[in-house]
Backbone bond lengths (Angstrom), bond angles and torsions (degrees), N, CA, C in turn:
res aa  C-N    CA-C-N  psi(-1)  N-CA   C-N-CA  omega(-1)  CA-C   N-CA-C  phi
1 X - - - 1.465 - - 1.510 110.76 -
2 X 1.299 127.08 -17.89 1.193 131.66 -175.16 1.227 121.38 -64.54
3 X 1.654 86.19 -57.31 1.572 98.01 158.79 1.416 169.40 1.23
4 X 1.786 88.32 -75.82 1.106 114.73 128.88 1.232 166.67 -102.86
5 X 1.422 100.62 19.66 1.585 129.75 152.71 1.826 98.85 -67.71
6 X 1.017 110.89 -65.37 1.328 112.17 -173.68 1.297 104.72 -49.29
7 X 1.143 129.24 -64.11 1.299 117.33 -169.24 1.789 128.26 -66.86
8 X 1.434 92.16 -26.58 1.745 90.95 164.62 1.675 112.73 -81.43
9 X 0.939 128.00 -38.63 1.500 120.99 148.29 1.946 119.72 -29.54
10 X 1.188 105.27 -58.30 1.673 92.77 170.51 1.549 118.93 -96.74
11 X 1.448 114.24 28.06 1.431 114.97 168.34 1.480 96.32 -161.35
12 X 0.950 135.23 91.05 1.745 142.58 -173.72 1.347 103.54 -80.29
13 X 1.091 134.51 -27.20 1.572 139.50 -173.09 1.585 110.65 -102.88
14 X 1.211 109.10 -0.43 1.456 108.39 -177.94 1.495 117.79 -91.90
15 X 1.623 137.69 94.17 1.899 106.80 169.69 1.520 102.13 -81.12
16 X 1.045 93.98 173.81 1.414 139.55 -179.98 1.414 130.07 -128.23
17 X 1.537 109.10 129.72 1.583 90.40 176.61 1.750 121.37 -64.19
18 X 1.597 123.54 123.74 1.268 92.90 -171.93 1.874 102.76 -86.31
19 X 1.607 97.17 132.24 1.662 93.65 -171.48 1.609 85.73 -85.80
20 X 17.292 118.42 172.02 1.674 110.25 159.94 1.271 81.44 -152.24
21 X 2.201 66.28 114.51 1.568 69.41 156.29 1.513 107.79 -109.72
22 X 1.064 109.92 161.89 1.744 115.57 -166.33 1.681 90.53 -72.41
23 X 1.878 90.08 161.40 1.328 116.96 166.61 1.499 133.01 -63.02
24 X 1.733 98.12 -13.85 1.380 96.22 -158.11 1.861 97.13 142.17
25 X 1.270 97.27 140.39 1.762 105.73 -172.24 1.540 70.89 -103.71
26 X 1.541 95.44 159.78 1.679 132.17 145.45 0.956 134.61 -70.14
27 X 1.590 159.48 118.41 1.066 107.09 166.08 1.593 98.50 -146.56
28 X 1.489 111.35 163.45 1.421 113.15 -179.16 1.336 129.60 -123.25
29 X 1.664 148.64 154.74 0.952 130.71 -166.86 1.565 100.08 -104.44
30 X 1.595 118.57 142.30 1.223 143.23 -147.22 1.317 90.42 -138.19
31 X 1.137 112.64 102.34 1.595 125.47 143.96 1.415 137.05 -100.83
32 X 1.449 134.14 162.67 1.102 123.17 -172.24 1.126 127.69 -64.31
33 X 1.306 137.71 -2.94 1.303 134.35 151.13 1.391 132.22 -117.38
34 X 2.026 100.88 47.24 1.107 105.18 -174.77 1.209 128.42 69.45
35 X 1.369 139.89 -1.14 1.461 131.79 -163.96 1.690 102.36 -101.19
36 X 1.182 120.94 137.06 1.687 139.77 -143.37 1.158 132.37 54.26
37 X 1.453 120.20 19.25 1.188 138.58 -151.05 1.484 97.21 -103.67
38 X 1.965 108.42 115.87 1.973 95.88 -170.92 1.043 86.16 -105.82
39 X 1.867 98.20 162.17 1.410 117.85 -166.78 1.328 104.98 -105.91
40 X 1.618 126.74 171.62 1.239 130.57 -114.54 2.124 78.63 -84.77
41 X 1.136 138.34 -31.45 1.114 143.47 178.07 1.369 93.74 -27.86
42 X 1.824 101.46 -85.38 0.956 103.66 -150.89 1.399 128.77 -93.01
43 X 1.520 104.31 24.00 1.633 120.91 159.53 1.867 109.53 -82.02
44 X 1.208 96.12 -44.19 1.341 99.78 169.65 1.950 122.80 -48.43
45 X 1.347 96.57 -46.27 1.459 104.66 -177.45 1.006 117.00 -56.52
46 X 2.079 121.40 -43.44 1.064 136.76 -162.35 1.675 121.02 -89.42
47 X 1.442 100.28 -12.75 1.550 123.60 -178.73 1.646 90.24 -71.48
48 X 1.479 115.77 148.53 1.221 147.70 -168.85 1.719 100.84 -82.67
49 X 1.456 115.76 116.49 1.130 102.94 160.44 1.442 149.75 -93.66
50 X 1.622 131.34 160.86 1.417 122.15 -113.85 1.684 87.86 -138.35
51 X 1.576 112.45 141.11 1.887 85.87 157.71 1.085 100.01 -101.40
52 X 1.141 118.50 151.34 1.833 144.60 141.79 1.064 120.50 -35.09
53 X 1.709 123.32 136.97 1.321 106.00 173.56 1.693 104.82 -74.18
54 X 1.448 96.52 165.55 1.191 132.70 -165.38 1.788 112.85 26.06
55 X 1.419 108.01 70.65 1.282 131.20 -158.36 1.790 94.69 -110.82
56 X 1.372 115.40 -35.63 1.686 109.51 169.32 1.033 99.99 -70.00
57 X 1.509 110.00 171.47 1.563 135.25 -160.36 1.658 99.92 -88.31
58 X 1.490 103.70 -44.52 1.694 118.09 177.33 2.073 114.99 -76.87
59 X 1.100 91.19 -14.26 1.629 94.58 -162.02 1.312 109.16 -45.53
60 X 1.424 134.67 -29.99 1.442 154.29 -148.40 1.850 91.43 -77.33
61 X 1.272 116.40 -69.21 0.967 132.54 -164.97 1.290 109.11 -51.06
62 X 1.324 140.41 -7.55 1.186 151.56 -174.65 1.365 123.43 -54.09
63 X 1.869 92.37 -47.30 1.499 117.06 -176.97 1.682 115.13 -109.66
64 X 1.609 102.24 15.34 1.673 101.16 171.95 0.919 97.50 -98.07
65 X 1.862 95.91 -173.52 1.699 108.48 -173.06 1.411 113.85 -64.16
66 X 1.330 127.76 170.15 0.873 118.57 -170.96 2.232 92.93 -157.96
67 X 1.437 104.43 156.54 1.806 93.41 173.41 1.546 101.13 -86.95
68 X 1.312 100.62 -163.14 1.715 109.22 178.39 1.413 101.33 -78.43
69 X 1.142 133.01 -29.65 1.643 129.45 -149.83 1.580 90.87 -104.10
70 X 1.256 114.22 -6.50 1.633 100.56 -175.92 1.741 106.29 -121.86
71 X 1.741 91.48 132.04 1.720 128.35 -150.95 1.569 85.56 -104.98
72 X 1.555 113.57 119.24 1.397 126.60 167.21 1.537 120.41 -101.35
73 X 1.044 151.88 96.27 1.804 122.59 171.97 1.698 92.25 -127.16
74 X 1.862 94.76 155.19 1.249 114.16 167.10 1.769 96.53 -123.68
75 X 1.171 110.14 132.00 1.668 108.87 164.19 1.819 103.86 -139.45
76 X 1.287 99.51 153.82 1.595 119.02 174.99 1.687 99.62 -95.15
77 X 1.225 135.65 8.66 1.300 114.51 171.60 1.144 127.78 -49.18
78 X 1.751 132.97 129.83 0.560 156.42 162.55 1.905 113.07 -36.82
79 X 1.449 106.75 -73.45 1.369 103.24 -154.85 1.838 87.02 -95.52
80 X 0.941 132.76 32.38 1.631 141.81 156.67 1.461 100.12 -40.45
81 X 1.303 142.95 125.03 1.544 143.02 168.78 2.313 106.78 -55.44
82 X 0.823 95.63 159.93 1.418 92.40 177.41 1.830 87.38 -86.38
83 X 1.834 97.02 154.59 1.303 95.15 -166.59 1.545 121.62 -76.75
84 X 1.832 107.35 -16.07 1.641 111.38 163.86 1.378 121.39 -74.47
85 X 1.738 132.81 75.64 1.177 141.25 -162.03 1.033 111.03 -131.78
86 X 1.666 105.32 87.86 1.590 131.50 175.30 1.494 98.44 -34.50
87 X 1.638 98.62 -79.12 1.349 109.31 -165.51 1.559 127.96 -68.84
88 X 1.256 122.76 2.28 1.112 127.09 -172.43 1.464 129.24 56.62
89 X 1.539 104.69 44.68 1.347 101.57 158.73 1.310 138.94 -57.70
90 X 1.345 114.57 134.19 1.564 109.75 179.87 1.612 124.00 -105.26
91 X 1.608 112.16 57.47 1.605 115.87 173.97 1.904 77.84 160.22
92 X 1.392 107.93 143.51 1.311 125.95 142.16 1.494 106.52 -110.57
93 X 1.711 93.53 145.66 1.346 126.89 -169.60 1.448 101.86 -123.49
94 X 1.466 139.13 32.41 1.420 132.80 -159.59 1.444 123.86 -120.74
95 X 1.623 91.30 37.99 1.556 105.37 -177.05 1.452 137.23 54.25
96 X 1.697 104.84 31.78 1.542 97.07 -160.06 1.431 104.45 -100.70
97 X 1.174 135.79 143.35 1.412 150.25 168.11 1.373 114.95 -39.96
98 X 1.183 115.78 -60.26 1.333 113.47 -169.28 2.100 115.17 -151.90
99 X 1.167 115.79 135.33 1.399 115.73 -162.82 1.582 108.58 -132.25
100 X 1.461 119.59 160.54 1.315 102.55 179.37 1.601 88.90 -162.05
101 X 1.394 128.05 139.20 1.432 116.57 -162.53 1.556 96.53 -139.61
102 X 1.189 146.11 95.74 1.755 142.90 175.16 1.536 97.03 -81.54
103 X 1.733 112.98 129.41 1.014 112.96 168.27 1.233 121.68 -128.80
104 X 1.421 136.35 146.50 1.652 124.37 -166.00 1.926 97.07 -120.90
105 X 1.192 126.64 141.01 1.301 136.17 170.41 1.163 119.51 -132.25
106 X 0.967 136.33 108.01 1.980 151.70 163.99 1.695 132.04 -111.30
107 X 0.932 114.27 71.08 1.526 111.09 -174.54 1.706 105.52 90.70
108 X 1.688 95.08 -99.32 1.546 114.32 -168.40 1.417 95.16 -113.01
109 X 1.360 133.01 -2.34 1.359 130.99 -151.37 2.007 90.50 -102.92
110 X 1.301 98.85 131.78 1.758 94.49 164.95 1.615 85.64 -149.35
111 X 1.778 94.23 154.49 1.334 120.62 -170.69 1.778 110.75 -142.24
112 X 0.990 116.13 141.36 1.483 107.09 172.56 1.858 113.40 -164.43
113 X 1.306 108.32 156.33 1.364 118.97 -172.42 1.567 95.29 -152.04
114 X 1.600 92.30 125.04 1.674 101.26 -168.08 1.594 89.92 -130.01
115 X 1.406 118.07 145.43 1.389 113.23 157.38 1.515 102.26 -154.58
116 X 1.549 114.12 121.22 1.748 137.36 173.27 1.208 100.38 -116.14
117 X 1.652 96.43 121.35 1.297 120.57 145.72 1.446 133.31 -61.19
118 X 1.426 152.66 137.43 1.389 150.30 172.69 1.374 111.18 -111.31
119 X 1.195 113.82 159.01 1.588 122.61 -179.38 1.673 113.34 -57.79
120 X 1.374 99.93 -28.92 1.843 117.56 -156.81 1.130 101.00 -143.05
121 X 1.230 103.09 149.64 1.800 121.58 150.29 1.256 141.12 -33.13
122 X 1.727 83.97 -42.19 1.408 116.29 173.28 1.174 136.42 -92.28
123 X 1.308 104.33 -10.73 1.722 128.31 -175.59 1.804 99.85 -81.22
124 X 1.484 112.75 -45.48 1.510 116.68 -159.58 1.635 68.83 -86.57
125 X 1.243 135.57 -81.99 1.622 129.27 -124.28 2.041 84.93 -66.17
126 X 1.258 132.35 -24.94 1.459 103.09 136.68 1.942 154.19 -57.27
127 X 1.217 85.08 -14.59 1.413 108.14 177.67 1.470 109.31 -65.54
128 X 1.854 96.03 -49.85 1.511 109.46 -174.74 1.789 117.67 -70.99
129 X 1.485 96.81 -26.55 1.265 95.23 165.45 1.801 124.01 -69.44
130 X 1.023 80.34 -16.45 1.875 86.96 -171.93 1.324 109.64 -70.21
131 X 1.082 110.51 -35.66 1.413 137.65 -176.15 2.044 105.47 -56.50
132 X 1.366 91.14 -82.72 1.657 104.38 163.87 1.416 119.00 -60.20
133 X 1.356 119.74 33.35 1.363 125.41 -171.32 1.363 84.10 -125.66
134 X 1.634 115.28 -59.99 1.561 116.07 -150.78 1.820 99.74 -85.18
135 X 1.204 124.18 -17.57 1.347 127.18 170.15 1.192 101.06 -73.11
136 X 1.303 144.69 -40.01 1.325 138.32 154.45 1.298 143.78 -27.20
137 X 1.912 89.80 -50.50 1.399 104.38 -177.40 1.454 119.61 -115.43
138 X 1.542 105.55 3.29 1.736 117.35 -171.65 1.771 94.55 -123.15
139 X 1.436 121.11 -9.39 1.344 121.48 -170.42 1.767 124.76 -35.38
140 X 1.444 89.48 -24.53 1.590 96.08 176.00 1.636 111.21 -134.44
141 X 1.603 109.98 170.67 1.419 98.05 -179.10 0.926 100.54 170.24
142 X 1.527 117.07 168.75 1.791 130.70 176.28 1.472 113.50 71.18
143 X 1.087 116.11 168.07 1.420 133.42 160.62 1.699 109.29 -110.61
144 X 1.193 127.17 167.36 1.394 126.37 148.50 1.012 103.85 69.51
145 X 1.424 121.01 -163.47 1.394 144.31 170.22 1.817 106.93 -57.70
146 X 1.421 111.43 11.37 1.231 111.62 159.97 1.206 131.14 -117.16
147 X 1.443 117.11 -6.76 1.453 154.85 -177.83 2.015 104.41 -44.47
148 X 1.115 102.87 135.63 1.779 91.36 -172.03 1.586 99.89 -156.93
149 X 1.066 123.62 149.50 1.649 127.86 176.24 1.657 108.67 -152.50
150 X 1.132 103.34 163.79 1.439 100.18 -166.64 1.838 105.32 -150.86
151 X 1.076 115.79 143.83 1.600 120.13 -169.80 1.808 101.24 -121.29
152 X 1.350 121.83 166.04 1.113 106.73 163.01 1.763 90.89 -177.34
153 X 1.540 100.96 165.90 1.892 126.59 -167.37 1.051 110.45 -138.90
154 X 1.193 133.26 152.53 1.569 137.75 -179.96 2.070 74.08 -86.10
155 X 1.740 80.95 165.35 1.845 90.35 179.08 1.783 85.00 -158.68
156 X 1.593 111.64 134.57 1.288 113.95 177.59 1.851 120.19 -87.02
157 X 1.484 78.60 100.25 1.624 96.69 -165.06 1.566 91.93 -122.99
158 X 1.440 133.37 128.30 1.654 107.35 147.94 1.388 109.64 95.37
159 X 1.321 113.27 -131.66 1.466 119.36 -175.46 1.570 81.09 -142.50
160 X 1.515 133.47 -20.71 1.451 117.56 178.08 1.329 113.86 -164.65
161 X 1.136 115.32 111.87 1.917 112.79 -178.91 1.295 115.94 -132.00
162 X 1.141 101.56 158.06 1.864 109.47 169.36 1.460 108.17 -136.18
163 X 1.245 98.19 146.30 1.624 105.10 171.11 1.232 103.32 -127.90
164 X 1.753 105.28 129.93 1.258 110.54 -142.99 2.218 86.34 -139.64
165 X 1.161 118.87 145.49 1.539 153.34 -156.60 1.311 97.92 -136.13
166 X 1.795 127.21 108.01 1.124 148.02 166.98 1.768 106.90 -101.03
167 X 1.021 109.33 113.55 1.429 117.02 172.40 1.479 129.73 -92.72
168 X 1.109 127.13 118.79 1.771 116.54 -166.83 1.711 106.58 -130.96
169 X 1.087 115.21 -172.46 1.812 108.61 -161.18 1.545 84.85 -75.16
170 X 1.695 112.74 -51.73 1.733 95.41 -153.82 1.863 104.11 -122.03
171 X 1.504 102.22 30.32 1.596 111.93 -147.84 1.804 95.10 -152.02
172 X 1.084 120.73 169.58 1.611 138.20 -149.78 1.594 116.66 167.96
173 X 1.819 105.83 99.06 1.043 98.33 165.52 1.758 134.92 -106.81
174 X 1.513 109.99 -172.51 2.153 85.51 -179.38 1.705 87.12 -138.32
175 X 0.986 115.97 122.74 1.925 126.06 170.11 1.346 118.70 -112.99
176 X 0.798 105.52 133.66 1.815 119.18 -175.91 1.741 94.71 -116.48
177 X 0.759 113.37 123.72 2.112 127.00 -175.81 1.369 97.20 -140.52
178 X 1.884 117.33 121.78 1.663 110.06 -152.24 1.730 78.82 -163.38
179 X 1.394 128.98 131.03 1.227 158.05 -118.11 1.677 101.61 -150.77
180 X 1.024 100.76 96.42 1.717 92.81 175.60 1.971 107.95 -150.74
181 X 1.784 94.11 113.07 1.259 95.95 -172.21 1.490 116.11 103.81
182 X 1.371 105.18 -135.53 1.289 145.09 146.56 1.760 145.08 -64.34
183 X 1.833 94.00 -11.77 1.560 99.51 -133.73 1.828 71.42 -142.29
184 X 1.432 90.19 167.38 1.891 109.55 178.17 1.526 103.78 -153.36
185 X 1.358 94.51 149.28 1.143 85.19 168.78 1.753 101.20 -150.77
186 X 1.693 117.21 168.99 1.739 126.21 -175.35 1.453 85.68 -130.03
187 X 1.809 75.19 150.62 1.585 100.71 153.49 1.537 118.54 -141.20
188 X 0.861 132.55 142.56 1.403 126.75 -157.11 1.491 113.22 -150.18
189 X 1.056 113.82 132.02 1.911 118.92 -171.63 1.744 100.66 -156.93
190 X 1.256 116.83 146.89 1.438 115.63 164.25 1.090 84.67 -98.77
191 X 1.580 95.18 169.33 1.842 126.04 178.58 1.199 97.08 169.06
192 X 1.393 92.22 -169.01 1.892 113.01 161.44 1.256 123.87 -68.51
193 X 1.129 145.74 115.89 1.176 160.54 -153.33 1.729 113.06 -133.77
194 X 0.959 159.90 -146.64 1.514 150.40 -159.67 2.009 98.72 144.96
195 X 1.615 105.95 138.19 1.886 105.75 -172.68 1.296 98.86 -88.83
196 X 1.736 124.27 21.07 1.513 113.70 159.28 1.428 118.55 -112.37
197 X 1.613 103.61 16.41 1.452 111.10 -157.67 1.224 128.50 -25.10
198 X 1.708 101.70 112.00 1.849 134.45 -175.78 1.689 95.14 -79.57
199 X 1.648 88.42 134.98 1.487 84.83 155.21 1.050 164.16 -54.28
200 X 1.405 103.24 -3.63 1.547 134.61 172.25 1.572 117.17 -72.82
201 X 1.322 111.09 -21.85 1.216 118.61 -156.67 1.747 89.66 -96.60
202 X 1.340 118.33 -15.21 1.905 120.51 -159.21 1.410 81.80 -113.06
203 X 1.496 139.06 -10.17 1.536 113.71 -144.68 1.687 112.64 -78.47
204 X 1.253 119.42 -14.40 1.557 112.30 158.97 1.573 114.62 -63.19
205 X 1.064 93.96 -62.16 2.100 97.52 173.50 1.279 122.31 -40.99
206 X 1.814 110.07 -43.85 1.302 109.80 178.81 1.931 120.54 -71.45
207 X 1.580 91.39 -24.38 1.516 102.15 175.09 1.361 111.05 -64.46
208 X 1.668 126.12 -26.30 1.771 110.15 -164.37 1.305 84.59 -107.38
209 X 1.220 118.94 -8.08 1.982 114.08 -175.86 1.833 94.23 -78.75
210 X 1.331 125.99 -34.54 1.323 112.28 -162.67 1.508 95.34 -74.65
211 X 1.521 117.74 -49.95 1.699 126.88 -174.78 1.244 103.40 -46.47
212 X 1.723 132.49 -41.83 1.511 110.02 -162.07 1.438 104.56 -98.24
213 X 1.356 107.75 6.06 1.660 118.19 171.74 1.292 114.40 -77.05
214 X 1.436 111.21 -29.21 1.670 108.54 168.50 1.500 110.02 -90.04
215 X 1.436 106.50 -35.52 1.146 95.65 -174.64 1.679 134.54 -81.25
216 X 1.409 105.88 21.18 0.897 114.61 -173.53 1.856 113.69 -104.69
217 X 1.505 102.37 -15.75 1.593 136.93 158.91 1.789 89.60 -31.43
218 X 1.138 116.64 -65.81 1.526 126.01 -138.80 1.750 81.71 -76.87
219 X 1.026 143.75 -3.55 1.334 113.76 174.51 1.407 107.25 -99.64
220 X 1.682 124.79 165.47 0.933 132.86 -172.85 1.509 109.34 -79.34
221 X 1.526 95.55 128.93 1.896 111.93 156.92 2.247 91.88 85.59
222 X 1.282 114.12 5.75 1.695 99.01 179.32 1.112 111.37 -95.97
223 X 1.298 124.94 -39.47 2.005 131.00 157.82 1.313 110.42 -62.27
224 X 1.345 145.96 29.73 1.382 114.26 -168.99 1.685 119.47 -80.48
């Protein structure tokens, strides 16, 4: 995502196109008189969870109208970077089951809603650390018209969030990254943003970050 913050920052008039597999089967041993044999509960529990189509908040919009200058994609890639990426990685490798990333592009305008599932509890609430690792250690950068800094706050969303302020030479973004379960999810919009970032400034982000925080309850095995 940095990326292309950066780059619409040193070309404001330019768009661009913006460009499941399961976690793991279950399985149990079945003998002839039934003995280890789990019941439909707890096959259910152990089954890998999945998103639904049109399970993001944005997914809909995919297939409406749209102008010429405005760039839609939905992809399930897997190794897609999560969209708060200080450092600009190019592929995640972080074991997650299943991913789904909606992205919107217009001129200077970028938008996005990402939500990955993880195998564990422990797998994402590492994820989230990774996250507050690379804002740590990528927080600043560039020279020039490539120059970029980034701020960020825990925000009580979930079981874990940050609201996070991307700064660019001629560009400003606002991310809400919010942890619930198993599962994560982004939201991402440029705008106006401020280096004390008020909640006022996130409160749309924080509104679809709280919705997919519950709504992410409803899938199997991410609340347990």
């Amino acid at each position: 995502m940095r990326k292309v913050l950066v780059s619409l920052a040193a070309a404001a008039a330019v768009t661009a196109t913006a460009t499941v597999t399961g976690m793991g089967q279950a399985s149990a041993a079945v003998t002839g008189n039934g003995a280890g044999r789990m019941d439909a509960a707890q096959a259910a529990s152990a089954a890998p969870a999945k998103l639904p189509k049109g399970f993001l908040l944005d997914e809909a919009k995919v297939n409406g109208p749209r102008r010429p200058w405005e760039h839609l994609k939905l992809t399930d890639s897997l190794t897609k970077p999560l969209e708060v990426n200080p450092c600009g990685h190019r592929a995640a490798h972080d074991g997650r089951g299943a991913s789904r990333t909606f992205t919107y592009l217009a001129e200077t305008v970028y938008r996005s809603e990402q939500v990955v599932l993880y195998p564990s509890e422990r797998a994402a609430k590492a994820a989230m650390r990774s996250v507050r690792d690379d804002l740590a250690r990528c927080g600043t950068g560039g020279r020039g018209h490539d120059r970029y800094s980034y701020r960020w706050k825990s925000t009580g969303i979930g079981d874990e969030a940050l609201r996070v302020g991307g700064f660019f030479f001629e560009n400003r973004s606002r991310s809400v990254i919010v942890r619930r379960g198993s599962a994560v999810a982004v939201y991402v919009r440029t705008g106006l943003v401020t280096k004390s970032l008020p909640v006022s400034q996130f409160r749309p982000l924080i509104k679809d970050a709280r919705t997919m925080a519950a709504k992410l309850c409803d899938l199997p095995g991410v609340c347990r």
